[in-house]
C-alpha distance (Angstrom), angle and dihedral (degrees) to the residues before:
residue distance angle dihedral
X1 . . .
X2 4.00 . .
X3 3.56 123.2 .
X4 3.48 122.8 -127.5
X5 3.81 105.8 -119.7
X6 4.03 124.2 -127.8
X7 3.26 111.1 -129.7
X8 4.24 104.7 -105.8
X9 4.34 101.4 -126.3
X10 3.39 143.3 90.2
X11 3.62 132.6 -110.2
X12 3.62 148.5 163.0
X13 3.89 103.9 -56.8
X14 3.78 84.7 -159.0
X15 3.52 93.8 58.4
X16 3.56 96.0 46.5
X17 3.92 104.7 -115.7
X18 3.38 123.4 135.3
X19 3.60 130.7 -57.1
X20 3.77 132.3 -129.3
X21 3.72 128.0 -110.2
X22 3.56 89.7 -124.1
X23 3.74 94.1 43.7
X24 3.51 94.1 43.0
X25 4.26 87.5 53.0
X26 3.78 92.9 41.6
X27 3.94 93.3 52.2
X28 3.21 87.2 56.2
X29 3.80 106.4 49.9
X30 3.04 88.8 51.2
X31 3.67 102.4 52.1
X32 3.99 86.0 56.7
X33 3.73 88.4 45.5
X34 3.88 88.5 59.4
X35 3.60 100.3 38.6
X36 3.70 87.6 50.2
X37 3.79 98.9 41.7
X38 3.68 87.3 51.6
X39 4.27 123.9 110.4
X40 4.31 89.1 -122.5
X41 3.98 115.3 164.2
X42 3.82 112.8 -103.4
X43 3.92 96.2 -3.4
X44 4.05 131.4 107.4
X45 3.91 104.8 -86.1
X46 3.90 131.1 163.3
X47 3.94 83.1 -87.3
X48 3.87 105.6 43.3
X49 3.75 124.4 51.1
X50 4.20 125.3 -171.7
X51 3.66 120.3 -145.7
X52 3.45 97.7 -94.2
X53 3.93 107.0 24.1
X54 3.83 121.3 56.3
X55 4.10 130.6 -165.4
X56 3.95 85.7 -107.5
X57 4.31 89.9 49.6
X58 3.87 81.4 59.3
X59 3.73 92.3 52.2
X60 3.77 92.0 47.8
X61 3.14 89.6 47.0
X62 3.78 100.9 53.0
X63 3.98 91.3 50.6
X64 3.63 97.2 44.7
X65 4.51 86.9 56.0
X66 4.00 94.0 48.3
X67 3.44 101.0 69.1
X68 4.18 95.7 44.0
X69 3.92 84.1 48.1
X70 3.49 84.3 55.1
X71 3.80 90.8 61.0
X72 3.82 92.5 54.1
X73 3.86 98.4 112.8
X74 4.21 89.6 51.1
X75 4.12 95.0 61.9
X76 3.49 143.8 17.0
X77 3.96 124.8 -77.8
X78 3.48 98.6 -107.0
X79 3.96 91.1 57.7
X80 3.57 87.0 45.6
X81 3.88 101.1 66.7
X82 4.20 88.7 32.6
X83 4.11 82.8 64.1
X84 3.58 95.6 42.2
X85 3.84 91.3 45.4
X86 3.75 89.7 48.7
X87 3.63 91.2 43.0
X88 3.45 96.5 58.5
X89 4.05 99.0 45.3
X90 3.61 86.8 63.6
X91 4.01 91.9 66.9
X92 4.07 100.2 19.4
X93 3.89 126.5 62.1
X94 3.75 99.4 -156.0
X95 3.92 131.4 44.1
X96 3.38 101.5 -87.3
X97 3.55 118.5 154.4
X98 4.10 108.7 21.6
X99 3.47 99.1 119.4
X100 3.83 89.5 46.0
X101 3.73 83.4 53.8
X102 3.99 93.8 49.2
X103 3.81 94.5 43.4
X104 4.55 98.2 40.0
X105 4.12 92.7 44.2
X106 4.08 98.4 69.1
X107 4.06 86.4 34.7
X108 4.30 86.9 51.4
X109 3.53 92.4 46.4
X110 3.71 90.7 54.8
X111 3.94 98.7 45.7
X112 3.79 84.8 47.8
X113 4.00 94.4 53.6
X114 3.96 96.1 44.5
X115 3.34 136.8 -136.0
X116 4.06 131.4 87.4
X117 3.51 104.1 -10.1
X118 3.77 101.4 -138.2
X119 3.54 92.6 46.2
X120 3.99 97.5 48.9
X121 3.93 83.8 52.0
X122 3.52 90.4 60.1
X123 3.82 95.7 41.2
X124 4.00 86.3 51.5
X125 4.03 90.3 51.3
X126 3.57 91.1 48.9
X127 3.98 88.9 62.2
X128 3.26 101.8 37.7
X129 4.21 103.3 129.3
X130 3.82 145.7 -145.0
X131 3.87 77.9 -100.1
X132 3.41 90.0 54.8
X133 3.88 93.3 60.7
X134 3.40 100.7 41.7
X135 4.09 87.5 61.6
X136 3.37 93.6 43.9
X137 3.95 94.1 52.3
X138 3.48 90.1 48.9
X139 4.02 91.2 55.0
X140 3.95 83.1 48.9
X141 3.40 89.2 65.3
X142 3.38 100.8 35.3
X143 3.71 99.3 52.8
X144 4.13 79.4 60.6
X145 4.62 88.5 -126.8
X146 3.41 112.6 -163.3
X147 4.09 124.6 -143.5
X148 4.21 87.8 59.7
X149 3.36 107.6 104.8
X150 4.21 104.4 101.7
X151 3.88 105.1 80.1
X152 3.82 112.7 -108.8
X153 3.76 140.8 -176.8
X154 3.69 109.6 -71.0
X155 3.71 90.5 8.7
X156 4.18 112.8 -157.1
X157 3.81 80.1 -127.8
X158 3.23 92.0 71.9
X159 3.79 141.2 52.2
X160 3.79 110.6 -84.4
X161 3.69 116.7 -123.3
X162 3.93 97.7 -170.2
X163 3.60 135.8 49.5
X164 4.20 119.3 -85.2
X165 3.77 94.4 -104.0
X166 4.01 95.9 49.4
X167 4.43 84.6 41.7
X168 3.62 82.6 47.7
X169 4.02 92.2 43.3
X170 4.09 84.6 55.9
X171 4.18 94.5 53.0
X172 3.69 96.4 38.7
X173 3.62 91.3 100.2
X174 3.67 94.9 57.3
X175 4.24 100.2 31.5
X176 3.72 129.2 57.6
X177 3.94 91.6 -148.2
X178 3.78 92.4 47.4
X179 3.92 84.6 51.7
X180 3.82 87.1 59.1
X181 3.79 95.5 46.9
X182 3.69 92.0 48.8
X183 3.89 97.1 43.9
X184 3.71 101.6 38.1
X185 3.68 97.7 -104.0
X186 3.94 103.0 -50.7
X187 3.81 101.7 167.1
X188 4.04 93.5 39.3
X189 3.81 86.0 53.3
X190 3.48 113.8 30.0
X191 3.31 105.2 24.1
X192 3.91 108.6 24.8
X193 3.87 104.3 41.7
X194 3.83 93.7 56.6
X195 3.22 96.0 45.1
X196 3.86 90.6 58.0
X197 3.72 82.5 43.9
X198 3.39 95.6 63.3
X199 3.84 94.1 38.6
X200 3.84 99.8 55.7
X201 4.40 84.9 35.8
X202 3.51 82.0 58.1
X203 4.27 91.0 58.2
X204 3.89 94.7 -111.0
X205 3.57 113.8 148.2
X206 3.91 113.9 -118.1
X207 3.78 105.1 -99.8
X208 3.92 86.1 47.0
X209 3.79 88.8 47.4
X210 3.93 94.3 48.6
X211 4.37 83.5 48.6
X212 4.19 80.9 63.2
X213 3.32 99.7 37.7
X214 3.73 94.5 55.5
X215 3.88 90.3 46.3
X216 3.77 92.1 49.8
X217 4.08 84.0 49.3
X218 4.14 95.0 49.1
X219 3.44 84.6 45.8
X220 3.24 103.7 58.3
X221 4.04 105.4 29.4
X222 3.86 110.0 43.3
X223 4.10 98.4 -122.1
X224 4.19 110.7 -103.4
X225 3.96 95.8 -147.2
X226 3.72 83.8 57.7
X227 3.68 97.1 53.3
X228 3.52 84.8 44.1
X229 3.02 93.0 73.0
X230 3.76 118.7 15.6
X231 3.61 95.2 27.2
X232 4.23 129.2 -106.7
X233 3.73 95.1 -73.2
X234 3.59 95.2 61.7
X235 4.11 87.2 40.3
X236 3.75 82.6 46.8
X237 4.70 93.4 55.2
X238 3.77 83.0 46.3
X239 3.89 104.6 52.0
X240 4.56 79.8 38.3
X241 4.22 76.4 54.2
X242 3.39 102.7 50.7
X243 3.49 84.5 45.2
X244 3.83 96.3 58.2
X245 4.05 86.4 43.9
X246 3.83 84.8 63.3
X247 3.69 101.9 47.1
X248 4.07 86.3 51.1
X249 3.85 87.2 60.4
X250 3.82 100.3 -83.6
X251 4.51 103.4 -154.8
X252 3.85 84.3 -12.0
X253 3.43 110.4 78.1
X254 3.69 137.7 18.8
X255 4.00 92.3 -114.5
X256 4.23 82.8 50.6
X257 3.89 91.3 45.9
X258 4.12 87.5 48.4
X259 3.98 88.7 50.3
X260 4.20 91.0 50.5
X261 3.87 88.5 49.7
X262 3.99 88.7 52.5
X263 3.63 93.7 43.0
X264 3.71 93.0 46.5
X265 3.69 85.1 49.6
X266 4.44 91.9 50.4
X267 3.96 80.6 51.2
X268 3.64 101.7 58.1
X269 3.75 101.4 55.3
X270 3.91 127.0 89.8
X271 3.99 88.6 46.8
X272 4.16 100.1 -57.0
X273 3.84 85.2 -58.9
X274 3.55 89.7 147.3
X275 3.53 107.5 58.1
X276 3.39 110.1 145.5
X277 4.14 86.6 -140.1
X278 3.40 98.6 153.4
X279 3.88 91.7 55.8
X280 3.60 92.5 47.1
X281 3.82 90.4 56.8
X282 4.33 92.6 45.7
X283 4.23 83.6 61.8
X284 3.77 91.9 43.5
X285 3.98 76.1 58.2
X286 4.07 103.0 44.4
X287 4.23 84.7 49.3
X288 3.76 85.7 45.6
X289 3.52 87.5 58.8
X290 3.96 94.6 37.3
X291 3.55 88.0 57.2
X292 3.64 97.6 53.9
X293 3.69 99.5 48.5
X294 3.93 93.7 43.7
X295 3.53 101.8 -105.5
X296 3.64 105.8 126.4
């Protein structure tokens, strides 16, 4: 099937033209950069390691994407994310940016075509093919996700037999990235982007900002990885704590910075089982976005 080509120069992101290559692949290195270098309860950060995922894997991980993201406009989505997954096992030991992967390709795509930004997303989504699945089921599997052992319907096991969006359509009920490929990118949008907004409005410096932002995001939208795999009534206390961590203050206040450190603390026991993952990778989407259209 040929792949409509994105036209290859820059413009003002602003006025929605067309985005580099190299500004499409810069954007988003260093939207993973932030998200990763970021303080954020229970996740990998430049002070907390896991077992099998390091600060520096992150920042691997984040260089190794750009430049496949940067290749968006030349090949279809699904091929996208199966080069970026690929790209990043060679320099990272763990799984740890396939949902960034899944949730920056459509967005890359769009930046690289031109035109409203939102709107281009959805136009992308609406294309996406059989061929698209098939790629992205076999970066599923090759990025090694945990949280996917029950059987489902259109299992990444097997062959797909519809395209990624309708696949995605079928899981959105039980993933958070689905949920965005089905919807057209609800909590990136409408939810994420003001809530950076009003973060950076607010004078706090981006890191600090992306700490908010992914506690407004937990909680509001129970995290998927942790219903994965300790079911959505334990994803359900944490998005309730995150919640409490924001009415104490959250980055704003010494009494809200106290309540992060204890939450971050509640989230690292029973082997990093509650890492809000999923959440992390929804912000590395809203400064994706922010990115692109100049606002950070």
């Amino acid at each position: 099937m040929a792949v409509k080509q994105a036209p290859q120069r820059s413009s003002d992101p602003v006025a929605g033209g067309p985005r580099s290559p190299e500004a499409v692949a810069a954007a988003a290195q260093l939207a993973c950069v932030l998200e990763a270098s970021a303080e954020k309860p229970g996740n990998v950060t430049p002070s907390r390691d896991f077992v099998d995922t390091s600060y520096e894997d992150m920042l691997r991980s984040a260089i190794a994407l750009g430049p496949e993201l940067g290749r968006a406009g030349q090949r279809g989505v699904g091929d996208t994310v199966l080069a970026a997954v690929l790209a990043t096992r060679r320099v990272a030991p763990a799984n740890t940016n396939l949902g960034i992967a899944l949730l920056l390709a459509p967005i890359a795509r769009a930046a690289l075509l031109g035109g409203a930004l939102r709107e281009r997303v959805e136009e992308v989504l609406g294309d996406l093919t059989l061929d698209d699945a098939r790629a992205a089921y076999a970066a599923i599997r090759a990025a090694g996700a945990g949280g996917l052992d029950e059987p489902v319907e259109h299992d990444v096991r097997d062959l797909p037999t519809v395209t990624l969006r309708e696949a995605m359509a079928a899981a959105a009920g039980r993933d958070a990235v689905a949920r965005e490929y089905a919807g057209g990118y609800p909590v990136t949008f409408d939810l994420g982007l003001p809530a950076l907004a009003r973060a950076l409005r607010d004078g706090l410096r981006p890191r600090a900002a992306a700490v908010e932002l992914y506690l407004e995001l937990l909680a509001a939208v129970p995290d998927t990885l942790i219903a994965r795999k300790r079911g959505r009534r334990t994803a359900e206390r944490v998005s309730a704590g995150a919640a409490e961590v924001l009415a104490a203050g959250g980055v704003r206040s010494a009494a809200g910075r106290a309540s992060v450190a204890a939450f971050d603390g509640s989230l690292r026991r029973d082997g990093n089982a509650l890492n809000p993952g999923t959440t992390a990778d929804l912000v590395t989407a809203v400064l994706f976005v922010a990115l692109l259209e100049g606002r950070l």
